[in-house]
C-alpha positions in Angstrom: 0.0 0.0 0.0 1.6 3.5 -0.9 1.3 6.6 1.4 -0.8 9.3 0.0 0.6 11.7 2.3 3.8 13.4 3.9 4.3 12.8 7.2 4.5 15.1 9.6 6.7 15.6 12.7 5.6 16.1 16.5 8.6 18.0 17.0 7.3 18.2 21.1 4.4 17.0 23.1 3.4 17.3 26.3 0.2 16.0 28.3 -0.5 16.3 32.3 -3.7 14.4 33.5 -4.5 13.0 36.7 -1.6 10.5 36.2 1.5 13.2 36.1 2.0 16.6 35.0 4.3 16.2 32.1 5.8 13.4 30.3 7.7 12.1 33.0 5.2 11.8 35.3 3.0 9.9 32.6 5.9 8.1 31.6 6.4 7.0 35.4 2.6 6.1 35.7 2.2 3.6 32.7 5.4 2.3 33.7 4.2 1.6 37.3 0.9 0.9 36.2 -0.5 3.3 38.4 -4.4 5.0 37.7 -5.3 8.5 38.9 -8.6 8.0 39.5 -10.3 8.1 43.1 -13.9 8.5 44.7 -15.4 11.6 43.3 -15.3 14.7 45.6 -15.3 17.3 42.8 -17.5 20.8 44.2 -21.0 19.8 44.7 -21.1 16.8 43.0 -23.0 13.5 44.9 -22.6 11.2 43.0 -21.0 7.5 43.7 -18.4 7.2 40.7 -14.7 8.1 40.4 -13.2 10.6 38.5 -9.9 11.9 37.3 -9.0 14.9 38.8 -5.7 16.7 38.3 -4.5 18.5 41.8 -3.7 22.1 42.0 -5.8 23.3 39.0 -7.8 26.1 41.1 -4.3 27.3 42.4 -3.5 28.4 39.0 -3.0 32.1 38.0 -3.5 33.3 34.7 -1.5 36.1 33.0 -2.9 39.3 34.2 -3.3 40.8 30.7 -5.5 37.1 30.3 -7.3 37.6 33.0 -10.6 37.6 31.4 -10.4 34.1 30.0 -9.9 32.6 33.9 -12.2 29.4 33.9 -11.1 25.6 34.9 -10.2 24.7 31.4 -8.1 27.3 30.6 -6.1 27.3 33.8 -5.8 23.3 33.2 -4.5 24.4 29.8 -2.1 27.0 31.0 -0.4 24.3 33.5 -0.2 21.8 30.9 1.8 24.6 28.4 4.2 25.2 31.5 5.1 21.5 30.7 7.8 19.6 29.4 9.5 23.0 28.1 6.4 23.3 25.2 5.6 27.0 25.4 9.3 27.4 24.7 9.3 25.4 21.5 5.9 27.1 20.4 8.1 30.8 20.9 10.8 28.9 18.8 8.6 28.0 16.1 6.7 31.3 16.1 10.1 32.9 15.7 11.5 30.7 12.9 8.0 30.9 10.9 6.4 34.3 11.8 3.4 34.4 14.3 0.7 34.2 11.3 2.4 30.8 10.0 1.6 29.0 12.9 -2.2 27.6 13.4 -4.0 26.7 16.6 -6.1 23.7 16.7 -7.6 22.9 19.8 -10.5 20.0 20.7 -12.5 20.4 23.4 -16.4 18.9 24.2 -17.8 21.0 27.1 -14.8 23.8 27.2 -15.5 26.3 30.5 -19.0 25.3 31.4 -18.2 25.0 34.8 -17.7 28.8 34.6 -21.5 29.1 33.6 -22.6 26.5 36.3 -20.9 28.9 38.9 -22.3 32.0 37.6 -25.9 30.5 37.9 -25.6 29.8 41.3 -24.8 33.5 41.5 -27.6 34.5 39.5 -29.8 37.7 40.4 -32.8 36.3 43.3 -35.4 38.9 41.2 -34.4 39.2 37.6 -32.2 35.7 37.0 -29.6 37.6 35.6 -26.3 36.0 35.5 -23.3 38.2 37.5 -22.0 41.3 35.9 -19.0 40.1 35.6 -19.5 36.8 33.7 -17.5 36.6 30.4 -19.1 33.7 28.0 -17.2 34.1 25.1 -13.8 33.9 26.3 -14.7 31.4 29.2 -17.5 28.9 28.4 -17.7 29.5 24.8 -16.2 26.2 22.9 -13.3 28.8 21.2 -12.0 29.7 24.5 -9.5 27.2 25.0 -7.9 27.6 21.4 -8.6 31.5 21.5 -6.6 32.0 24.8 -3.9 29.6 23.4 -3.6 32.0 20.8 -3.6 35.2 22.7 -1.2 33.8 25.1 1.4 33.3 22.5 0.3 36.1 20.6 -0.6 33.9 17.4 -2.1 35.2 14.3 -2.3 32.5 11.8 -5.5 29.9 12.0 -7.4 29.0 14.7 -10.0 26.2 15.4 -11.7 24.4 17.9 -12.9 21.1 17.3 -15.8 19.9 19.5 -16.6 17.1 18.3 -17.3 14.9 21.6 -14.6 12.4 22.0 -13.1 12.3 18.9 -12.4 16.2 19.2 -8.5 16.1 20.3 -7.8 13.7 17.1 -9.5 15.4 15.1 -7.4 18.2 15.6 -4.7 16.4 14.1 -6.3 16.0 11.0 -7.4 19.7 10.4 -3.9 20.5 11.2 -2.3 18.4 8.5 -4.8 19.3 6.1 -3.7 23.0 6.1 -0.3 22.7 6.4 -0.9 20.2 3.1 -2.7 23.6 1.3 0.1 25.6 2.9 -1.5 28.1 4.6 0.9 27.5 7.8 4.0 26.0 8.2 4.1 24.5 12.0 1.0 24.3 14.1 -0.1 23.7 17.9 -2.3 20.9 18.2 -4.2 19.6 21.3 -7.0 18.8 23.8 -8.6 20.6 26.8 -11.4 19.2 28.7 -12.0 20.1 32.6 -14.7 18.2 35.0 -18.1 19.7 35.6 -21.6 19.0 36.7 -23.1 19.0 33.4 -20.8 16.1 32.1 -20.5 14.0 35.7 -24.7 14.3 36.1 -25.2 14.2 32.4 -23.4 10.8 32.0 -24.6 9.4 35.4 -28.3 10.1 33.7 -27.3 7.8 30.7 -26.7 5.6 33.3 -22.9 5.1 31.8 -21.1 5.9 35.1 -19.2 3.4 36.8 -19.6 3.1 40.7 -15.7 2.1 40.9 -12.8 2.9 38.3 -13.4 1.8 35.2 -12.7 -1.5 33.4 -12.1 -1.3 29.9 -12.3 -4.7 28.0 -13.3 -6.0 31.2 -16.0 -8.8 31.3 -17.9 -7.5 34.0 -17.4 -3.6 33.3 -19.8 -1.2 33.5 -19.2 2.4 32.7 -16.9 5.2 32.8 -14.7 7.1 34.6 -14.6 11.0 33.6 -11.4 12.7 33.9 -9.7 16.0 32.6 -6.6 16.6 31.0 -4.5 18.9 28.6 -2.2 17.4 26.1 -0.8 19.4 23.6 1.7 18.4 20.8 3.7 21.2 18.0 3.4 19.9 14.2 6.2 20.6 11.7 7.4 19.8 8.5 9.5 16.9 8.5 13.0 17.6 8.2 15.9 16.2 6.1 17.6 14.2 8.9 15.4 13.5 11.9 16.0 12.5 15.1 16.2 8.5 15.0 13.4 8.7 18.0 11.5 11.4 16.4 7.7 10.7 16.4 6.2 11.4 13.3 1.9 11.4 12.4 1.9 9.1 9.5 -1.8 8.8 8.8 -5.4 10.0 10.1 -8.7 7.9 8.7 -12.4 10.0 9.5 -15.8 9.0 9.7 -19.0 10.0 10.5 -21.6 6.8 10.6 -24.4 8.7 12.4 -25.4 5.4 14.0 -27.0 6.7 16.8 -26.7 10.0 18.9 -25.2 8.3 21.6 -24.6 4.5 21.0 -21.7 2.8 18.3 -22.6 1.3 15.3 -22.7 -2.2 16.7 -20.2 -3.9 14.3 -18.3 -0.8 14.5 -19.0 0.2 11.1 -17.5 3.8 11.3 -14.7 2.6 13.5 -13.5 0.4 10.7 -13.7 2.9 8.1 -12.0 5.5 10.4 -8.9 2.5 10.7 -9.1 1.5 7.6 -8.8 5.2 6.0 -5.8 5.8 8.3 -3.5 2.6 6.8 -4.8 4.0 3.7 -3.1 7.2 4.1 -0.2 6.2 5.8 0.6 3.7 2.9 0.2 0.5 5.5 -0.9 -3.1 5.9 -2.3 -4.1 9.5 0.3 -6.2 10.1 2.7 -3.3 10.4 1.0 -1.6 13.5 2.9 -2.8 16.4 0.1 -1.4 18.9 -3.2 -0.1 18.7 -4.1 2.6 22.3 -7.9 1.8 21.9 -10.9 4.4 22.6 -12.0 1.7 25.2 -14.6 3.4 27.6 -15.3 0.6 29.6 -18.7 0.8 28.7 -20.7 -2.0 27.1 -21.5 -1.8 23.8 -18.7 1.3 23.1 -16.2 -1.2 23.9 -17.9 -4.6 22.3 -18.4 -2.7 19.1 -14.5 -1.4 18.3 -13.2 -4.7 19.6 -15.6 -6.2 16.1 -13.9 -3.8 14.1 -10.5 -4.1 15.2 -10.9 -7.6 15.0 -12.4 -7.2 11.5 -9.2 -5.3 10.2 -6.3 -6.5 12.4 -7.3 -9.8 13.7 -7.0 -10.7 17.2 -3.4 -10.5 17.1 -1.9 -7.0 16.9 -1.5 -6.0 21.0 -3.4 -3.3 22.0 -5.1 -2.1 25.5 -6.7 1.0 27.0 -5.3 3.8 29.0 -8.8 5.0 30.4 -8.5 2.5 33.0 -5.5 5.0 34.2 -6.5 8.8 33.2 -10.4 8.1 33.1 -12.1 9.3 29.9 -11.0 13.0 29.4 -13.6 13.4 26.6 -12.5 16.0 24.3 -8.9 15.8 25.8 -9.0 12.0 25.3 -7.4 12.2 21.6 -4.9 14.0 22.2 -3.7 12.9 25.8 -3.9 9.2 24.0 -1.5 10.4 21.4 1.4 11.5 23.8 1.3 8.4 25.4 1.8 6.5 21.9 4.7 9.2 21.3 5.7 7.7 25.0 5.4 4.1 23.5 7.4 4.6 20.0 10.4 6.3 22.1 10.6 4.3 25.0 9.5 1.3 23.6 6.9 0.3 25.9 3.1 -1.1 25.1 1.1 0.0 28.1 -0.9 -2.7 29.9 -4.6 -1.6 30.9 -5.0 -1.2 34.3 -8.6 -2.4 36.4 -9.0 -5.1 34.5 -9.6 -9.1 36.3 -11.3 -10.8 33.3 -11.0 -9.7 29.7 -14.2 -10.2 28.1 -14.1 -13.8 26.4 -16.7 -12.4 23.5 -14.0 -9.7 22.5 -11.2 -11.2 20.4 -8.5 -9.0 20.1 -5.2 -9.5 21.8 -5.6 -7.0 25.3 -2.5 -6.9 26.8 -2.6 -7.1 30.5 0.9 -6.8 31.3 3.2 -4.3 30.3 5.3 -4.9 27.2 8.5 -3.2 26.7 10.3 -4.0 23.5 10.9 -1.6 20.0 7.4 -0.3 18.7 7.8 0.9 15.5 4.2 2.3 14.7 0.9 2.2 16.4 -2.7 3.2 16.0 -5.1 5.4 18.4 -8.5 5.3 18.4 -10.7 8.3 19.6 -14.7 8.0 19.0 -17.2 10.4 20.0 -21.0 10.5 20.1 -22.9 10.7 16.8 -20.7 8.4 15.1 -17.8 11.2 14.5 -14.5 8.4 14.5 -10.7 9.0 13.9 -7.8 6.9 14.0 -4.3 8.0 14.1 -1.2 6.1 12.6 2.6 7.8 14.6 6.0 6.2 13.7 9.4 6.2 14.7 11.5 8.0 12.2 14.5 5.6 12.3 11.4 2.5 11.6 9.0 4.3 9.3 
């Protein structure tokens, strides 16, 4: 099969969830095999589930000249630029390609609605007003995130925000590629943002696809989801002449949009498979030659019975793969692109990253789940992100010295 397109390099990355802040932290956490997810005490919420919260997030300051964007998610998103050196290598890249040749692309699903929720409660006894002082559009509004992201590194070229449920932070990889393919930027700053809130902890628990405990992806007896909140953020460039030999490089993205259902899979994983299938497709690949595949695996159900069918349809039940969910808890929007670090994490460090939770893989789901931690060369491997509504994407990153 022949590549259709030019691969791209994640020059840096960076992701900090409730299992580390930074890639060492992560790193140190899939190592250990080690979940961040306890008994939910987040604000009001009463609700027996656990979630994934990361620590220290209302200590954050914004900029003062940002102060009007100060929410949840983008103080999450300001502590995970801090990270791993990034906002350096964005400031690098700005000053190598001029600030309006750099793009923003941001996913997120329910951005700063907490900052809504809060102002509510504050709300005016006679009239129902919401307080004075209340800024939608650069706090709860889905653009937030990538507008501040923008405004913090005082960016001028393209910006976009994906919301697109849990495929969102993919997604964004995709739209990056495509206009750095059409030219219109030559590096951009791709990522995921998504904070807890009431609205996604009592929305869920209403669809009844909360988990009392942590969650068990691929597990026989699992039933439901853990919600977390991350930021993971990784810079695109132009591959170079002579990469690294560890460089990470995004080799292929497959979409689809099956419209199943508004909230269920298609139940053979129809648009899963396509998603997969399209990504081999561009990446000029046979199954065989994914070494790993990070699933979407939400521990619910039928989300996790119907992508096992399809990646048993296209890969067999032989290419290893497992879900880190069972660690970080679904991040939702940020789920894409936290997932994609920690495959980065697996091509340079050579590790396949057991799932965590797990006591009886589900006999009726033949794929190959690893339950133990595999450390040995990985080459290239696939993610899965797949969102309500049937919106799918698949990713394909390679090691530049085995690609």
């Amino acid at each position: 099969m022949q590549s259709i397109s030019n691969p791209l390099l994640l020059s840096h990355f960076t992701a900090t969830s409730c299992i580390g802040r930074g890639l060492d932290g992560t790193l140190a956490a899939l190592r250990q095999r080690r979940g961040g997810l306890t008994p939910c005490t987040f604000d009001t919420v009463d609700l027996a589930t656990y979630t994934g919260e990361v620590a220290g997030v209302d200590d954050v300051q914004l900029p003062a000249h940002l102060a009007d964007f100060d929410c949840r998610n983008n103080r999450l998103a300001f502590l995970g630029l801090q990270q791993d050196q990034f906002a350096d290598a964005v400031r690098n890249a700005i000053e190598k390609y001029a600030a309006h040749r750099v793009g923003v692309f941001i996913g997120t699903s329910t951005s700063g609605i907490l900052q809504t929720e809060l102002a509510y409660r504050r709300r005016d006894a006679a009239t129902g007003a919401l307080p004075a002082e209340f800024n939608y559009g650069k706090t709860h509004n889905a653009f937030s995130v990538a507008d501040f992201t923008c405004r913090y590194f005082d960016l001028r070229g393209p910006a976009v925000a994906v919301s697109s449920a849990c495929s969102s932070s993919a997604k964004v990889f995709s739209s990056a590629r495509r206009m750095m393919a059409a030219g219109l930027i030559d590096a951009a700053v791709v990522g995921g943002v998504d904070t807890l809130c009431l609205t996604t902890l009592y929305g869920f628990n209403s669809l009844e696809l909360t988990s009392p405990q942590a969650c068990r992806p691929f597990d026989a007896h699992r039933n439901g989801i853990s919600i977390g909140e991350a930021a993971a953020f990784a810079l695109l460039e132009r591959l170079p002449d002579q990469p690294r030999d560890d460089a990470v490089l995004l080799l292929g993205t497959g979409e689809s949009s099956d419209a199943y259902h508004m909230s269920s899979p298609h139940p053979e994983g129809l648009g899963a498979r396509i998603a997969m299938q399209d990504a081999l497709r561009m990446a000029g690949l046979q199954p065989a030659d994914i070494d790993y595949i990070n699933l979407h695996g939400t521990a619910t159900p039928t989300n996790d019975a119907a992508e096992g069918k399809a990646v048993n349809a296209v890969f067999g039940a032989r290419t290893p793969c497992s879900s880190t969910k069972g660690a970080t808890g679904h991040t939702l929007g940020a789920a894409g692109g936290v997932e994609a670090v920690i495959c980065a994490l697996a091509l340079q460090h050579g590790l396949m990253p057991a799932g965590i939770n797990i006591a009886q893989p589900d006999p009726a789901i033949e794929v190959n789940y690893l339950l133990d931690n595999h450390e040995q060369p990985v080459a290239r491997v696939l993610s899965n992100s797949f969102g309500f509504g049937g919106t799918n994407c698949s990713l394909i990153f390679g090691r530049a010295d085995r690609s």
